[in-house]
C-alpha positions in Angstrom: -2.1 18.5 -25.7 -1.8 14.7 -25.3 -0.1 13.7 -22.2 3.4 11.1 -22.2 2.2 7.9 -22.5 4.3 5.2 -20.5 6.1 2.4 -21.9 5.5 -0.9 -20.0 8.3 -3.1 -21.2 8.0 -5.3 -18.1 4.9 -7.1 -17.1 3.4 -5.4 -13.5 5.3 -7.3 -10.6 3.4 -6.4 -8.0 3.4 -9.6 -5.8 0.2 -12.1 -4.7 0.0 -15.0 -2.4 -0.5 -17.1 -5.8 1.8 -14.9 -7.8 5.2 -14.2 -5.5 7.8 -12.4 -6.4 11.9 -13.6 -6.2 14.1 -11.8 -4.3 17.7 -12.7 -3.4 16.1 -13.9 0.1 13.7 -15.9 -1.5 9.9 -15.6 -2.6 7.6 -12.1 -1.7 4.0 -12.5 -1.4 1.9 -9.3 -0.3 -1.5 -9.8 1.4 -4.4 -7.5 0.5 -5.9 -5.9 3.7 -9.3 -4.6 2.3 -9.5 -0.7 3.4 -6.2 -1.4 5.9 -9.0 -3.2 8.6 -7.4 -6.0 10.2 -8.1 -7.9 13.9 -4.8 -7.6 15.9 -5.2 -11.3 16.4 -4.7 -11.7 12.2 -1.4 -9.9 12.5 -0.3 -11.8 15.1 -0.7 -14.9 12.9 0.5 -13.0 9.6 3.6 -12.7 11.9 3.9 -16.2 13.0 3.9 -17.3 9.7 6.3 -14.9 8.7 8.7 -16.2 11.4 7.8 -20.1 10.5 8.1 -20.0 7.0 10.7 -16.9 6.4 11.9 -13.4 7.4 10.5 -12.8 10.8 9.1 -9.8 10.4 6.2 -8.2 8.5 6.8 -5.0 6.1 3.6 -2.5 6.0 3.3 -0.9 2.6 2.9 2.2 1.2 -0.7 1.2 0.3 -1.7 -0.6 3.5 -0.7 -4.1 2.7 1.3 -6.9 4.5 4.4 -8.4 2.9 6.3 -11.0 3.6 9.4 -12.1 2.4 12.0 -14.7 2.4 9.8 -17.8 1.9 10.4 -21.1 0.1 10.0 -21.4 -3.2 7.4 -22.8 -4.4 5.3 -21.4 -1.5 4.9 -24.6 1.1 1.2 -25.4 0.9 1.0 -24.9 4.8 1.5 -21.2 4.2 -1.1 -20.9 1.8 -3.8 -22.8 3.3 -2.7 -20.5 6.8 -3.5 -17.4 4.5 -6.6 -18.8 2.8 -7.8 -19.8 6.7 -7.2 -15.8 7.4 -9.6 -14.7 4.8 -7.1 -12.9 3.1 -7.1 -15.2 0.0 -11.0 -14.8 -0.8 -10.3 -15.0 -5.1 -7.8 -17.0 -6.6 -8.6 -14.5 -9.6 -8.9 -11.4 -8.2 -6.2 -11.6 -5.4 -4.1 -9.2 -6.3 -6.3 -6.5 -7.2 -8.1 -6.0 -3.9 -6.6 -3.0 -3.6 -8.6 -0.7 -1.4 -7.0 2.3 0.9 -9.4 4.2 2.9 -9.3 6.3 5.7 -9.8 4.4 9.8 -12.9 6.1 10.3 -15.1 3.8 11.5 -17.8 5.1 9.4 -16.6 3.7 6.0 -16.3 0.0 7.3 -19.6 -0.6 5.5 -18.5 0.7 2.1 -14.8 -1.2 2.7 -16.7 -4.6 2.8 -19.1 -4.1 -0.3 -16.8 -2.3 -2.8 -14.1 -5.7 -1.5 -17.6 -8.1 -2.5 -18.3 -5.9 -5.5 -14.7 -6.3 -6.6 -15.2 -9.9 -6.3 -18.2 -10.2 -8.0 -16.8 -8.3 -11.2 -15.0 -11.4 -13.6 -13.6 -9.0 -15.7 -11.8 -6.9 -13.0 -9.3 -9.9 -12.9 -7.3 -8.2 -15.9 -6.6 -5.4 -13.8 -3.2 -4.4 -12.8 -1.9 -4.8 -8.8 -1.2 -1.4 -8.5 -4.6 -0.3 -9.5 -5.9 1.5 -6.2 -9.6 2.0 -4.9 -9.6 4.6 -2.3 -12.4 5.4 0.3 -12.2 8.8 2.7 -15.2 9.9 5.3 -16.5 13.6 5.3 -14.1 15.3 7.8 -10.9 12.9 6.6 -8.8 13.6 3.2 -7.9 11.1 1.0 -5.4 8.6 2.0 -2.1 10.1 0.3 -1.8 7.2 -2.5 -1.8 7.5 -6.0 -5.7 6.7 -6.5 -7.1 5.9 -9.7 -11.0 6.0 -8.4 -12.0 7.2 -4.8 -15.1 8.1 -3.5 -15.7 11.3 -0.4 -18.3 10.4 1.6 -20.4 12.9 2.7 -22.0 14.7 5.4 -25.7 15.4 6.5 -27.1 18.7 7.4 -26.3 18.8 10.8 -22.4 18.2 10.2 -22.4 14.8 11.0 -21.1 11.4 9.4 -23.6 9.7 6.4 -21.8 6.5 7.6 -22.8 6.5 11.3 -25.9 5.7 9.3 -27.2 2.5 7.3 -25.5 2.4 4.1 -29.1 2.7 2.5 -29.9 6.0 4.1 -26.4 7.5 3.3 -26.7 11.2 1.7 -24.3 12.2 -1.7 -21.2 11.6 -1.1 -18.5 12.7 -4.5 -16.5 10.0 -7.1 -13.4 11.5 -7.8 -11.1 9.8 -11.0 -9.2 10.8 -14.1 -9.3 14.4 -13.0 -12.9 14.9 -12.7 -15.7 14.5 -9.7 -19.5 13.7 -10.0 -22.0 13.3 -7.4 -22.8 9.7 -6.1 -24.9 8.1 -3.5 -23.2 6.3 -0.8 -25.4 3.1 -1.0 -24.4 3.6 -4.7 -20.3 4.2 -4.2 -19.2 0.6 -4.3 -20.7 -0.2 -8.0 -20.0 2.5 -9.5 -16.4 2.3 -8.3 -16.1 -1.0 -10.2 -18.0 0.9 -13.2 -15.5 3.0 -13.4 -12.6 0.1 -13.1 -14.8 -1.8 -15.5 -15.1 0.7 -17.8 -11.1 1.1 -17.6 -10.6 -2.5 -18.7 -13.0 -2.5 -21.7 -11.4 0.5 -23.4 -7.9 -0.9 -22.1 -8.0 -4.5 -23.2 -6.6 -3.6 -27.0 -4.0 -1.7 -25.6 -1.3 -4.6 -25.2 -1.0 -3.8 -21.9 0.3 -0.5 -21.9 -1.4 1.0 -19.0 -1.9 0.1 -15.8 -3.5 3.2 -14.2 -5.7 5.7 -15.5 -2.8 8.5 -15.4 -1.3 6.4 -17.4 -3.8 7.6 -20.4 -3.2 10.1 -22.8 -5.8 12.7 -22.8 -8.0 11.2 -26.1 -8.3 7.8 -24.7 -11.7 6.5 -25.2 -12.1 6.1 -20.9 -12.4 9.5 -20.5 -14.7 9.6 -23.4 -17.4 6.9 -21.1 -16.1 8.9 -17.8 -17.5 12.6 -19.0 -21.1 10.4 -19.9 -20.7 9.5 -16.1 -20.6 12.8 -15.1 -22.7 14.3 -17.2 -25.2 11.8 -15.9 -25.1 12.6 -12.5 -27.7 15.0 -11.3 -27.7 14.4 -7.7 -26.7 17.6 -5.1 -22.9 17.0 -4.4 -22.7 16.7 -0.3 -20.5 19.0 1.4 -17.8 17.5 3.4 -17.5 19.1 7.0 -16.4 18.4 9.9 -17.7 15.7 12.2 -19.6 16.4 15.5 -20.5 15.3 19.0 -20.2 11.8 19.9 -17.9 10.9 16.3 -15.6 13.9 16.8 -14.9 12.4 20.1 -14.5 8.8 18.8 -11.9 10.1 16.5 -9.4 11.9 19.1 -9.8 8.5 21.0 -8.0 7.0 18.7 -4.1 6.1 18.7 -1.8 5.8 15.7 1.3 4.7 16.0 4.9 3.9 13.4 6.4 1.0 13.8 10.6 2.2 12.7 10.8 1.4 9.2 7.6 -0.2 8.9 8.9 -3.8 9.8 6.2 -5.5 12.2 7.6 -8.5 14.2 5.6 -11.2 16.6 6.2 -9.5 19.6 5.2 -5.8 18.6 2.1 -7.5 17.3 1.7 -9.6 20.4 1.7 -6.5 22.5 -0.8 -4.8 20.0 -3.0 -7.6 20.6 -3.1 -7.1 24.2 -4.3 -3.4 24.1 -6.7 -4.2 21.4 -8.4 -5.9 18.7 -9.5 -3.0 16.2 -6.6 -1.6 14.0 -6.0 -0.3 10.4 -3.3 -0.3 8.8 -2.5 2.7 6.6 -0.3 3.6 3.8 1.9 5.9 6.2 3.2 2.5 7.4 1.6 3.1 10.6 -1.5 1.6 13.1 -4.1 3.3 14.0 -5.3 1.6 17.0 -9.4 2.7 17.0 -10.8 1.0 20.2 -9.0 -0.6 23.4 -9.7 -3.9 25.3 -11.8 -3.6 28.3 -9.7 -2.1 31.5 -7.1 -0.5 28.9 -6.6 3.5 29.2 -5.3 5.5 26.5 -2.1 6.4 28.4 -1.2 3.2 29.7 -2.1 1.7 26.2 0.3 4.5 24.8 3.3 3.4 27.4 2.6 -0.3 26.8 3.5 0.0 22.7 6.1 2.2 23.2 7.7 0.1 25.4 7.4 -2.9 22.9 9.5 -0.7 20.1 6.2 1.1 18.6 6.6 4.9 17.7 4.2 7.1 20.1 5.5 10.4 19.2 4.5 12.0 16.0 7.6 14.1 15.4 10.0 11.0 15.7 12.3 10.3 13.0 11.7 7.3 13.7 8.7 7.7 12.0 9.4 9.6 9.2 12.2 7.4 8.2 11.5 4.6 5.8 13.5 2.6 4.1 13.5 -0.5 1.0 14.5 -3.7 2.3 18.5 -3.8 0.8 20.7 -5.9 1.3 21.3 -8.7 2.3 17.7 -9.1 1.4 17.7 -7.7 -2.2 19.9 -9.0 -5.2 19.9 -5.5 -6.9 22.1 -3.5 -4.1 24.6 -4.5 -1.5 23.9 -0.9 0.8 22.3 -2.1 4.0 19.5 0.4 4.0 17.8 -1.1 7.1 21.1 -0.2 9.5 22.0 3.1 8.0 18.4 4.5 8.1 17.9 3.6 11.5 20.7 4.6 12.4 20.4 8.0 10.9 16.8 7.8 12.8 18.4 7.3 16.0 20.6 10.2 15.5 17.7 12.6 14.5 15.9 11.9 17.5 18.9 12.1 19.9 19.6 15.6 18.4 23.5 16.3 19.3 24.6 13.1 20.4 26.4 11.1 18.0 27.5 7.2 18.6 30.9 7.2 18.1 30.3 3.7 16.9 29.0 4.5 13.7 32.6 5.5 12.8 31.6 8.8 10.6 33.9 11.7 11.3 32.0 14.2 9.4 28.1 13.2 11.3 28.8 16.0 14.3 28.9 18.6 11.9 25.9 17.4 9.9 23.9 16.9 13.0 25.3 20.7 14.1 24.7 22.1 10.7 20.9 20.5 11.1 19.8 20.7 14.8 21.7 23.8 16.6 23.0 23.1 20.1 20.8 25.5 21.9 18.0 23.4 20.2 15.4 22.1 23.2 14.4 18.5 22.3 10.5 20.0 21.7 12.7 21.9 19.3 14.2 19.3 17.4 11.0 16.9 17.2 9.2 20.3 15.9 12.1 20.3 12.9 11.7 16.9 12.0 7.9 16.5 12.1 7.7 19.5 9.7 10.7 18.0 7.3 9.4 15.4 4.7 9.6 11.9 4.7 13.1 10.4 4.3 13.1 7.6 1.9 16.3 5.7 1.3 16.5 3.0 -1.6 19.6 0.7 -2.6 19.2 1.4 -6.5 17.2 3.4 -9.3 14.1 1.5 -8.4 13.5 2.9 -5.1 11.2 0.4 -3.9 8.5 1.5 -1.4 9.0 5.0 -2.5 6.3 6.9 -0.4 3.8 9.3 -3.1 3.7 12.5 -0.8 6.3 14.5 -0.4 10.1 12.4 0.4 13.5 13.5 0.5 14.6 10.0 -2.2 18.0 9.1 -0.8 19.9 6.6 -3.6 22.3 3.9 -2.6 24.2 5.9 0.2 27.7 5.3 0.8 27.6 6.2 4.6 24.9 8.0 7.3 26.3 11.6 5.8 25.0 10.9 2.5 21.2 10.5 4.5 21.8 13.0 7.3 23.2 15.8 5.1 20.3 18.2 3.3 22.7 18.4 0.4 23.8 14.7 0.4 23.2 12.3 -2.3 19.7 12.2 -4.1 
């Protein structure tokens, strides 16, 4: 049975440095962050420029991006030249396609950097659309929760631990994953034949008029799949088993500190106080930081105090961090429902169980708070109830922007908090 095919009546809008997008507020660009792995020092610029040149803030996609909004039109060539300086304009070309999530293990830096050269390197991989995603997981981590339409698993060796604590040359199997179908690959090997497999997309694409942008965008009798079974059927190499990491890497890994930032919205001094904790982050597409080494003297608990106290989320069960939200209004043309101040607000109320701000002037919030979070409940209670509910997403209109790909409660252009707070509300 042939699967719906998509009509693309609108070109893909995904935003660039060199291709922004209009807003009511003025121009968008997104910067590519190659695998999420950023200095804390670059987002401390990426956030001075945001505050020189437009919004002053930073919003963390749902692939592990940086946008920016608000921003002269055309782009002031001070702003571009700041970006190019960053290294996060390496291709004029290819810009908007390095699109590459992967998981913060440290053990997949290697592969990040070649399969962001190998991108690069590939001319035709220019045609491809910005929302095309490359994803990248270790042995003992899943797959980043995006839509992936190639993504390699590295694998493990023998004794349990991580191929990439290794050279990339003396990596075991790890598995290619796209279109529904998995075939064995060596690591040293992942990064081209990712970009195979994207190149392969584009040849059997380019007659399409456009059509598709992803591969589940094919119907099942497109010739890709036709080149993608060869691939398979071509690999003959033992698929590696993906277990759990050991020792000294199993250690490394609880070391590490991820934290939300409400609503995703990264301003100078948040990332000012990141930078003084630490220089090794990644951003993922949860819209949080994973913070994967401190700075010399730093402890994890004082590091954990010190971002909280500069408005970072600590605690996983926060609503705080589970809330997310499209920018809105005043900031989008398409709505005039401030999304920002009702979700946080609604946040806020999650996490301060009971207690409702008689300032937000909604009579009917106590009983949706009771209805949700019982008196008796203990605050360990409460944050237990929200971690295990799904992500809230609220959006201004139909296009529900930022729309997260896991599972989401989708909130559409609510009239007041009940119509987020209230299971039943509007959707």
């Amino acid at each position: 049975m042939l699967l719906a095919v998509p009509v693309r009546d609108v070109d893909d809008r995904c935003p660039g440095v060199l291709r922004p997008f209009a807003a009511a507020d003025g121009a968008i660009v997104r910067l590519r962050v190659a695998g999420g792995r950023v200095s804390s020092h670059d987002l401390v610029t990426v956030c001075d420029l945001a505050e020189r040149f437009g919004q002053p803030f930073v919003q963390l996609t749902s692939r592990g991006n940086l946008q920016l909004r608000g921003l002269d039109e055309p782009l002031p060539g001070a702003f571009v030249d700041a970006v190019a300086a960053l290294g996060m304009l390496p291709s004029a070309t290819h810009e908007r396609v390095r699109n590459i999530v992967a998981g913060p293990d440290a053990s997949l830096d290697s592969l990040v950097g070649q399969l962001d050269s190998a991108i690069l390197d590939a001319p035709s991989l220019a045609s491809l659309s910005g929302r095309w995603i490359f994803a990248l997981a270790a042995g003992d981590e899943t797959l980043p929760a995006v839509p992936a339409d190639v993504a390699f698993a590295l694998g493990a060796d023998d004794d349990g631990s991580r191929a990439g604590e290794m050279r990339v040359d003396q990596m075991r199997a790890g598995e290619v994953r796209v279109g529904g179908r998995s075939f064995a690959c060596a690591a040293h090997q992942a990064a081209a034949t990712l970009v195979a497999v994207a190149e392969d997309f584009v040849a059997t694409t380019q007659h399409d008029d456009g059509r598709f942008w992803n591969v589940t965008d094919l119907p099942d009798d497109h010739p890709f799949f036709a080149r993608l079974d060869k691939r398979v059927r071509a690999a003959d190499m033992p698929r590696a088993e993906a277990r759990p990491a050991t020792g000294t890497a199993a250690a490394t890994s609880k070391s590490r500190l991820e934290v939300h930032l409400p609503l995703g919205l990264l301003d100078a001094p948040a990332a000012r106080a990141l930078d003084e904790v630490t220089q090794d982050v990644v951003v993922t597409p949860e819209r949080s930081i994973v913070v994967r080494t401190l700075r010399d003297g730093a402890d994890l608990p004082s590091a954990t105090r010190h971002l909280r106290g500069a408005g970072f989320v600590t605690e996983p069960g926060s609503a705080r961090a589970r809330f997310s939200a499209c920018v809105g209004a005043p900031y989008c043309r398409r709505t005039d429902v401030s999304t920002l101040d009702l979700t946080r607000a609604a946040a806020r109320i999650f996490d301060d169980g009971n207690r409702c701000d008689t300032a937000l002037d909604d009579s009917r919030i106590g009983s949706v708070i009771a209805a949700s979070t019982p008196e008796h409940a203990s605050a360990d209670d409460r944050r237990a109830t929200v971690s295990a509910a799904p992500r809230v997403h609220v959006v201004g209109c139909e296009r529900a922007c930022g729309r997260p790909t896991g599972e989401h409660h989708l909130v559409v252009a609510p009239h007041n908090l009940t119509d987020i707070l209230d299971p039943n509300g509007r959707s």
